[in-house]
C-alpha positions as CSV (number, residue, x, y, z in Angstrom):
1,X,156.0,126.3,66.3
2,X,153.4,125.5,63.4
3,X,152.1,128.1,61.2
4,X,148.2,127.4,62.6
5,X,149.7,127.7,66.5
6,X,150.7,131.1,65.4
7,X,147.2,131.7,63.8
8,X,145.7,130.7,67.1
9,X,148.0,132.7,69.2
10,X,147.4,135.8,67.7
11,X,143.8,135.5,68.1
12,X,142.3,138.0,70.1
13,X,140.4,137.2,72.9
14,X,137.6,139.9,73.7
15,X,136.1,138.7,77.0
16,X,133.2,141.6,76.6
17,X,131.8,140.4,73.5
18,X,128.6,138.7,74.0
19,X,128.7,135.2,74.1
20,X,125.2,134.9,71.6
21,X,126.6,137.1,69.5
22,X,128.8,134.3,67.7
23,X,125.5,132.0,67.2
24,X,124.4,133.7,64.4
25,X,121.8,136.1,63.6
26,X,118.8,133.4,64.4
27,X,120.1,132.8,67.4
28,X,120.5,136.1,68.5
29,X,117.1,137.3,67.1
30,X,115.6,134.5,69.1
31,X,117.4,135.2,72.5
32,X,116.0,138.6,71.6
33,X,112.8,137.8,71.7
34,X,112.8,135.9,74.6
35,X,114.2,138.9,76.8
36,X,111.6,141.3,75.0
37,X,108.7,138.4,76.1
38,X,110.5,138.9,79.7
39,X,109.7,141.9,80.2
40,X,105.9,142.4,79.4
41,X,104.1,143.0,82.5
42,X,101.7,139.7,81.3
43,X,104.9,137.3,81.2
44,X,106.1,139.0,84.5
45,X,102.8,138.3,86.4
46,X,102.1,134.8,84.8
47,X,105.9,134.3,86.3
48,X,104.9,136.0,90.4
49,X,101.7,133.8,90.3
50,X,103.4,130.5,89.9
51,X,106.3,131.2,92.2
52,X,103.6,132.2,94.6
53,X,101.4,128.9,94.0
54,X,104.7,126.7,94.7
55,X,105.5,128.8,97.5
56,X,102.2,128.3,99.3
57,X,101.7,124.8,98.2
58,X,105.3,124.3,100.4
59,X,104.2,125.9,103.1
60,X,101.2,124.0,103.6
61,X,102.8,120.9,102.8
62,X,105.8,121.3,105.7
63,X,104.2,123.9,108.1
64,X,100.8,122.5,108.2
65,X,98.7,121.4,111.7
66,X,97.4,118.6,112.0
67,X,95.1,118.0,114.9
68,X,96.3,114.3,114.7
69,X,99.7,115.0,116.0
70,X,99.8,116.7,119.8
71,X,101.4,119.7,120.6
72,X,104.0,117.5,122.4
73,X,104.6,114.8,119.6
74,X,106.9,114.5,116.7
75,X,104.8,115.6,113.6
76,X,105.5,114.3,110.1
77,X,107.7,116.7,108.0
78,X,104.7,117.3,105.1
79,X,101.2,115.8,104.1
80,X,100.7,113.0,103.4
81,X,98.5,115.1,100.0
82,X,101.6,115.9,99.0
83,X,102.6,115.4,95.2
84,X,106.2,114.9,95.8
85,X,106.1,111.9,97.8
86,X,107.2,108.7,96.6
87,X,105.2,106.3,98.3
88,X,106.6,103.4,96.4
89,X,109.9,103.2,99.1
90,X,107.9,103.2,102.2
91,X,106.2,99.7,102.9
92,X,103.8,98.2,105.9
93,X,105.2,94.9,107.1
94,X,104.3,92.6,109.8
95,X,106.5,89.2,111.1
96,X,104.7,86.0,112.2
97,X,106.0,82.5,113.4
98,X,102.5,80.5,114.1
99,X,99.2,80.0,112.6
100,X,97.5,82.0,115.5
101,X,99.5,85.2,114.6
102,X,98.6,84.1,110.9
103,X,95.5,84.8,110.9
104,X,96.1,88.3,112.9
105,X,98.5,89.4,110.5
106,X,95.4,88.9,107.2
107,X,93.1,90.5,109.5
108,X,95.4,94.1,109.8
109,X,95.7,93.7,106.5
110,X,92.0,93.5,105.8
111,X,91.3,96.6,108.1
112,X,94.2,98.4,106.1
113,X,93.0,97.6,102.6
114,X,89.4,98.7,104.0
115,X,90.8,101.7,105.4
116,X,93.0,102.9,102.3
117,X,96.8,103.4,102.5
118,X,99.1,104.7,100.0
119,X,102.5,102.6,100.9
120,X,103.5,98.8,99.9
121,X,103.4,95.5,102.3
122,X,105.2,93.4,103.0
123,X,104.8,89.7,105.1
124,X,107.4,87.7,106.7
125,X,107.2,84.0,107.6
126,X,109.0,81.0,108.0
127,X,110.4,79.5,105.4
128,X,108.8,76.1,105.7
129,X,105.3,77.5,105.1
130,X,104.4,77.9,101.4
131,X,101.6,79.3,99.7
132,X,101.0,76.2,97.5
133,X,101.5,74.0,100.6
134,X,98.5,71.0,100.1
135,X,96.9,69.0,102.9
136,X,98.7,65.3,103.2
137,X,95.7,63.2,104.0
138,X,94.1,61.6,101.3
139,X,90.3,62.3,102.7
140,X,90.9,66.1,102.0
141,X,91.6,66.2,98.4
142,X,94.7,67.9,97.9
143,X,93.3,71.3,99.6
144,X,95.2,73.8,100.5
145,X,96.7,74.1,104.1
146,X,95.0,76.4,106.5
147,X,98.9,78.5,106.2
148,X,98.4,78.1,102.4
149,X,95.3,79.6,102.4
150,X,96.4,82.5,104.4
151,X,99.2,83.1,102.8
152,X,97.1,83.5,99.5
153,X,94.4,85.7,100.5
154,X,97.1,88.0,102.1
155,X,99.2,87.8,98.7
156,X,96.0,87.7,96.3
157,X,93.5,89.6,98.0
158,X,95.4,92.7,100.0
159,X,98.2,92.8,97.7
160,X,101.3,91.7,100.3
161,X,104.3,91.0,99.4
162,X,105.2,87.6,100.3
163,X,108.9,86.8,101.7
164,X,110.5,83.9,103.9
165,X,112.2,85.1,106.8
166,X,115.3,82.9,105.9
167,X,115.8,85.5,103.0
168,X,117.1,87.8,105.3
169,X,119.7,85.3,106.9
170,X,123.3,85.1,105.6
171,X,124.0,82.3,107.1
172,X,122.5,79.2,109.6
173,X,124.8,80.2,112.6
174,X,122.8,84.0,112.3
175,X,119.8,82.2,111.9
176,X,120.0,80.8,115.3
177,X,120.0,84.0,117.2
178,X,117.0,85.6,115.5
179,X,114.3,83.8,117.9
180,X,110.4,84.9,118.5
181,X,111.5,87.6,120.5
182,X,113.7,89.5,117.9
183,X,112.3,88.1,114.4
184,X,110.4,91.4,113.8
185,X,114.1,93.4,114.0
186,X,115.0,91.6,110.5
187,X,112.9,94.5,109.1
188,X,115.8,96.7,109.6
189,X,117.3,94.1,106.6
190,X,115.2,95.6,104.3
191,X,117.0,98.2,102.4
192,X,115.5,98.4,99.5
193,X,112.6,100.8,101.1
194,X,113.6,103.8,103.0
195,X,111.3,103.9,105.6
196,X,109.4,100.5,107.2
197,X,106.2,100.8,109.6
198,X,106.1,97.3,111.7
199,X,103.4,96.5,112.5
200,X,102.1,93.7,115.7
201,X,99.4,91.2,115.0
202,X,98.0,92.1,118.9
203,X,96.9,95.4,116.9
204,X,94.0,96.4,115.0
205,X,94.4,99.5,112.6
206,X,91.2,102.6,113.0
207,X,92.4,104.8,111.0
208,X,95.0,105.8,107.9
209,X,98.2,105.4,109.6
210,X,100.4,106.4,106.3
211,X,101.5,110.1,108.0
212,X,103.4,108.1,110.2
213,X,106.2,107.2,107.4
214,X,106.1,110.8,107.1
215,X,108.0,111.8,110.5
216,X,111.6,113.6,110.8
217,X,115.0,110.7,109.6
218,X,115.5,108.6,112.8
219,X,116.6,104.8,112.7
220,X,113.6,104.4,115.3
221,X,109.8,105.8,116.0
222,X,107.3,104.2,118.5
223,X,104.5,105.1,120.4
224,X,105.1,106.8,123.4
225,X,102.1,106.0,126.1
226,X,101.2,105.4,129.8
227,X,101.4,102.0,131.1
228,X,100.6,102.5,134.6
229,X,102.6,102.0,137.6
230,X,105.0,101.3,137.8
231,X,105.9,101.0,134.6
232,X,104.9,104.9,134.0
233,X,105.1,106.5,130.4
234,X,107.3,104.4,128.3
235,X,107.3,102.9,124.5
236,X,105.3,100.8,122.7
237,X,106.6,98.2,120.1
238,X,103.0,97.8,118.6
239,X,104.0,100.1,116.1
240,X,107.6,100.8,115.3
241,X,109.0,102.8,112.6
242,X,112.4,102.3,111.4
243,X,115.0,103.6,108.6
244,X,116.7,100.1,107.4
245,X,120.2,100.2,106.9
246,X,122.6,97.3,106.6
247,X,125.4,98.7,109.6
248,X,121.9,99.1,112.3
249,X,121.1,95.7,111.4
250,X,125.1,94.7,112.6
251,X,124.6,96.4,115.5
252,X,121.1,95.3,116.3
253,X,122.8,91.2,115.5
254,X,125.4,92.0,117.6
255,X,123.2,93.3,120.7
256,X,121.4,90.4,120.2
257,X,124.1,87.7,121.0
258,X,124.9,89.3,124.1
259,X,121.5,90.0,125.1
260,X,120.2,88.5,128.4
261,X,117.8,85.4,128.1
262,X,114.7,87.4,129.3
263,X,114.9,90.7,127.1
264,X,113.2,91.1,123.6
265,X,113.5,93.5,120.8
266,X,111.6,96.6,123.0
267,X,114.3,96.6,125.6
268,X,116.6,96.0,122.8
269,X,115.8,98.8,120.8
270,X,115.7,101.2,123.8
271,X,118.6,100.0,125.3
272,X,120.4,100.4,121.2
273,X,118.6,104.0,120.3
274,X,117.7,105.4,123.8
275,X,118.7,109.2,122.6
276,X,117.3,108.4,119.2
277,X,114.2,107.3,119.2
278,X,111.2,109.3,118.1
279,X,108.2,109.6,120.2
280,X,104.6,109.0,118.5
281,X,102.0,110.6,120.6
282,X,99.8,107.7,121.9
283,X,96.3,109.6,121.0
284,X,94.9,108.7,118.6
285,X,97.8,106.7,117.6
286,X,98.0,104.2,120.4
287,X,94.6,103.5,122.2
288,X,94.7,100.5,124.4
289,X,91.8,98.1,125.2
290,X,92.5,98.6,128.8
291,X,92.2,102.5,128.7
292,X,88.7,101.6,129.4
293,X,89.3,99.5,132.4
294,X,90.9,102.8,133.6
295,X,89.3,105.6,136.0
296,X,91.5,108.2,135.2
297,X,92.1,108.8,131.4
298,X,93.9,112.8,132.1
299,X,97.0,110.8,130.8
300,X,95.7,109.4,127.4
301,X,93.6,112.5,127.1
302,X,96.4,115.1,128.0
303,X,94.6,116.7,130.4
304,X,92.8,116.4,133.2
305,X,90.1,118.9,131.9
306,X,88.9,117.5,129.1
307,X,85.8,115.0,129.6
308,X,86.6,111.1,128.4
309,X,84.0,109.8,125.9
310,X,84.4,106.2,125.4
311,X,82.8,105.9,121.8
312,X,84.6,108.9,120.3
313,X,88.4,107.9,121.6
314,X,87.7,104.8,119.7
315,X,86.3,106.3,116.6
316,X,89.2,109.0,117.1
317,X,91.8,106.4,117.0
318,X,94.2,105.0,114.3
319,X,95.5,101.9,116.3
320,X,93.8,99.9,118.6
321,X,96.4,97.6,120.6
322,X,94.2,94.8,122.4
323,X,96.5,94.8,126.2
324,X,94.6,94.0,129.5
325,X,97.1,92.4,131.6
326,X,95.9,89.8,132.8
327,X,93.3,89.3,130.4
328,X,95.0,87.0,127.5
329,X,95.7,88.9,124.2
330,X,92.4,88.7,122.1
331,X,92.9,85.8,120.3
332,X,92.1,83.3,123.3
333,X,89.6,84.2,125.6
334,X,89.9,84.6,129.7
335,X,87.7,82.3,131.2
336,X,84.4,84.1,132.9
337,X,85.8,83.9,136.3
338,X,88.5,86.2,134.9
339,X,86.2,88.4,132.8
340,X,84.1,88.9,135.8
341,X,86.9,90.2,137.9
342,X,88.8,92.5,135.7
343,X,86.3,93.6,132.8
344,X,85.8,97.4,133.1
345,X,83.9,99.0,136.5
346,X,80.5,100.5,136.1
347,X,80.9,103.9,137.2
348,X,77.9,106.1,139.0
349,X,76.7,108.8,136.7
350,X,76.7,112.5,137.3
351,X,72.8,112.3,136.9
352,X,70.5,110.7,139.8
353,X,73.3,108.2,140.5
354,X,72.6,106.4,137.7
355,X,74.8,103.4,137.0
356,X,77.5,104.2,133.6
357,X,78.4,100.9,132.2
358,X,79.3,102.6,129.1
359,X,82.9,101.8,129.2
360,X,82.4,97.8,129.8
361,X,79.7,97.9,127.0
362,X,82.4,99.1,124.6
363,X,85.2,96.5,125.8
364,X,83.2,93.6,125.7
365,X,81.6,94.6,121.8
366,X,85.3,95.1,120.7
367,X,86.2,91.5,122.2
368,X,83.3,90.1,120.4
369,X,83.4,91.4,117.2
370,X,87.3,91.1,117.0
371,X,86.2,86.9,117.9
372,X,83.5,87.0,115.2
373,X,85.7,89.0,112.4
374,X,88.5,86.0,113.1
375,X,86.2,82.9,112.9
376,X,85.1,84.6,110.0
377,X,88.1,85.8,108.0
378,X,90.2,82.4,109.0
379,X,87.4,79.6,110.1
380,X,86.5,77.6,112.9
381,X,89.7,76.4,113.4
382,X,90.9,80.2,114.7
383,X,87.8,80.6,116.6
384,X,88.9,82.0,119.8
385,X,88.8,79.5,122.7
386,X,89.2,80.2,126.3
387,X,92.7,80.1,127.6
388,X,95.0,80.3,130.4
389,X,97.5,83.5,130.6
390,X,100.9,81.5,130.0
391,X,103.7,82.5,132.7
392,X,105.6,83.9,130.3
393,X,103.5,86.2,128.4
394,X,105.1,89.2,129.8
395,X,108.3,88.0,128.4
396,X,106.9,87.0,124.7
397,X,105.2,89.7,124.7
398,X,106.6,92.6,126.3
399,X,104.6,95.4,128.4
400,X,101.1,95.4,129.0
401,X,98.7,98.2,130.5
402,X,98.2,98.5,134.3
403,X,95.1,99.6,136.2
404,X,95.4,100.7,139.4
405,X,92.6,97.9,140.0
406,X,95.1,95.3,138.8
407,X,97.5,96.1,141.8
């Protein structure tokens, strides 16, 4: 053994000692100080007062109330005030096909910019439109296309993200598969945000709906509301909240090629998460148009005690989802035979008899200003037309509300 391993060896090792005591005599004065600066009374308040502050800022931040989220919901882990949230990971999207759903999509987005909302966008298409997409006949000068022009004032004007479906597809033979009826589950593909709030075209936001990214981890939230017999409570896919993840998205492809010809992605995704999925109370979160065809509103309301007020459910409401089976969805128009027979009843008031047409009144303005707002925002070629409920719309569409006056 060396003559400086025997140095070493015989080195003493005093386990006692305090550690500072080797840094020198600045560094020990200065540790001194610090612990004398502990314990002053002023240091050791100024220390209780912020632990305090954080400790009630977590409280209200993860045990609040808020009046928007019924006793019998889910409720959103924190506020959406919160400092700590990173909103940059959470992102709006909404999937369309046609031109019609088109010029849906840039009208949620115009009520959401309007309204306010803290989280990203996102829109998916097909990948033969294109933003700088110009009109082929001569007489119109190179203009843009109607899709073009979409496209841009959803990209320019509300700050969407623009992004072609085909993105999202490894490969043509996947790409066959992923039809109208399941192109909004490519969302789940989207891994580079934590938490994605799909959104349908047949929808018109009311309120701030960001809280809702703010719900307990699941791979699935949606609205969970009456539908009317006999149906009975059940889900919405109006509004579906999901966690993307690469291995759901297998699954969700592989339930797909085995899926029978008539399903679509609500049956889907509660045949896929039926023990998992998160249930969003439908008020205010879920008011349908033909809530005010309805006699009875104890189920929307929660109770059969509290009085129904027409004008404050929709001003209390963060989604409006246009569904009046078999009244076509709002943008075509039932002809007036149709309106005539299943537009909402005038009731007889409590006072004198009088007749209450106050729930008609309501659904007819939000039909007309949703046909104005669209000939507006898109042009006349959008303008709503009157139209025939296709055969199929159950199927391409999925559930719609029931009055008992349907049956």
């Amino acid at each position: 053994m060396s003559e400086s391993s025997d140095r070493s060896a015989s080195i003493p090792l005093d386990f006692d000692k305090d550690p500072f005591a080797s840094a020198g005599p600045r560094s020990h004065f200065g540790m001194r100080r610090i612990r004398r600066l502990a314990a002053t009374p002023v240091f050791r308040l100024f220390a209780t007062l912020v632990f305090l502050v954080l400790g009630i800022r977590w409280v209200l931040e993860h045990l609040y109330q808020d009046e928007d989220w019924p006793g019998r919901g889910v409720k959103p882990t924190t506020s959406v005030e919160s400092f700590w949230i990173n909103w940059d990971n959470k992102q709006y999207v909404q999937v369309v096909a046609d031109e019609e759903k088109l010029c849906s999509a840039v009208m949620v987005w115009h009520d959401i910019e309007s309204i306010g909302s803290r989280a990203r966008r996102r829109l998916l298409y097909p990948a033969s439109w294109s933003p700088d997409e110009l009109e082929t006949d001569p007489a119109l000068n190179n203009s843009l296309t109607r899709k073009a022009h979409l496209l841009r004032e959803a990209r320019d004007k509300y700050f969407v993200l623009l992004q072609p479906m085909d993105e999202l597809h490894e490969n043509k033979t996947a790409r066959g598969i992923w039809t109208d009826a399941y192109m909004r589950l490519l969302a789940f593909k989207l891994t580079d945000f934590k938490r994605v709030l799909i959104l349908d075209s047949a929808s018109q936001p009311m309120g701030n709906l960001d809280s809702v990214f703010l719900l307990p981890k699941a791979p699935l939230a949606m609205p969970w509301v009456f539908w009317g017999e006999p149906v009975g409570w059940a889900f919405s896919n109006q509004m579906m909240l999901i966690t993307p993840s690469i291995a759901e998205f297998a699954k969700i492809e592989a339930e797909i090629k085995t899926a029978d010809p008539d399903e679509y992605d609500l049956t889907l995704m509660e045949r896929l998460y039926k023990h998992q999925t998160l249930k969003i109370p439908q008020r205010p979160y879920h008011l349908m148009t033909g809530e005010l065809r309805r006699t009875d509103h104890s189920k929307y309301l929660g109770s059969s005690g509290k009085q129904w007020d027409p004008e404050e459910a929709l001003r209390n409401s963060k989604l409006l989802h246009f569904s009046d089976w078999p009244i076509p969805r709002p943008w075509a128009s039932a002809n007036q035979t149709m309106l005539n027979k299943y537009m909402p009843k005038c009731l007889k008031s409590e006072w004198f008899g009088a007749t209450n047409c106050e729930n008609r009144v309501l659904w007819m303005q939000i039909y007309s200003d949703y046909a104005a707002k669209r000939k507006g925002f898109c042009g006349s070629y959008f303008e709503v037309k009157v139209e025939e409920q296709a055969p199929d719309a159950l199927l391409r569409h999925g559930r719609f509300l029931r009055t008992d006056e349907d049956s």
